[in-house]
Residue, then its C-alpha position, 0 to 999 in steps of 0.5 A: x503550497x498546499x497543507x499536504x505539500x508542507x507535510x511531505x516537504x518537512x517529512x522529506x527533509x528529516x526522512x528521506x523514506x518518509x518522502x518516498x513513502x508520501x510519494x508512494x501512497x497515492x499511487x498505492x490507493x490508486x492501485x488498491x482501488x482498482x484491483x481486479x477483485x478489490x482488497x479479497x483479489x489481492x488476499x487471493x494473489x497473497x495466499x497463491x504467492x505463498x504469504x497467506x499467514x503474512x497477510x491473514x496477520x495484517x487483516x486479522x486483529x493480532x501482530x503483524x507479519x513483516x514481508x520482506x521487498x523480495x517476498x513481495x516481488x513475485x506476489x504483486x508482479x512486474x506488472x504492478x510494481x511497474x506501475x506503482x513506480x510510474x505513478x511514484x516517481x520511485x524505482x521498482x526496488x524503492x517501491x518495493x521497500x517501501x511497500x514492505x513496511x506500507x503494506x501491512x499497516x495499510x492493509x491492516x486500517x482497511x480491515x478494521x473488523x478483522x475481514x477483507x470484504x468486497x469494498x472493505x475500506x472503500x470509503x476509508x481509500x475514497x477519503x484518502x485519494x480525494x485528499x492526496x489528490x488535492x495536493 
């Protein structure tokens, strides 16, 4: 069993949510990465679905907003959440959960300088993809 592995199974047994969460994460790399437009695309879907202050929170230097599973819904779509869950293991509800409180910190360590640029956190989701997939 690998280091990863040992983390996620003690985080699991003392945090059910910590488990899906871990489990979540590399799908989510995953899905953020390939977005059509990268991290700006999906600022873009954020501000068309209505939750532009939301997401101006997590990139800008102050307080996060929090987002709710059902603001989320029909901002990322069927589409995404579907494969979300297929690559987490996890239902759409739980995937949906669970982003409601991954998202803003994430996105908030990809835009460090305060912008969501083209490529802002490759590096930072390229070192975290190859880690996870070493699991």
């Amino acid at each position: 069993m690998g280091l990863l592995d040992s983390i996620v199974s003690a985080m699991g047994a003392q945090n059910p949510q910590a488990a899906e969460q871990a489990a979540l994460l590399p799908a989510l790399v995953e899905q953020v990465k390939a977005y059509p437009g990268g991290l700006p695309g999906l600022v873009e879907r954020f501000q068309q679905g209505g939750l532009g202050e939301v997401i101006a929170s997590w990139i800008s230097t102050q307080q996060n907003l929090p987002v709710t599973p059902e603001q989320l819904r029909p901002v990322l779509g069927e589409d995404l959440v579907g494969r979300l869950a297929q690559g987490s293991g996890l239902d759409a509800d739980s995937v949906l959960s669970n982003l409601s409180i991954m998202l803003p910190s994430l996105v908030d360590q990809l835009t460090p300088g305060g912008q969501a640029e083209q490529g802002a956190g490759a590096s930072m989701l390229g070192s975290l993809a190859g880690m996870l997939g070493k699991r």
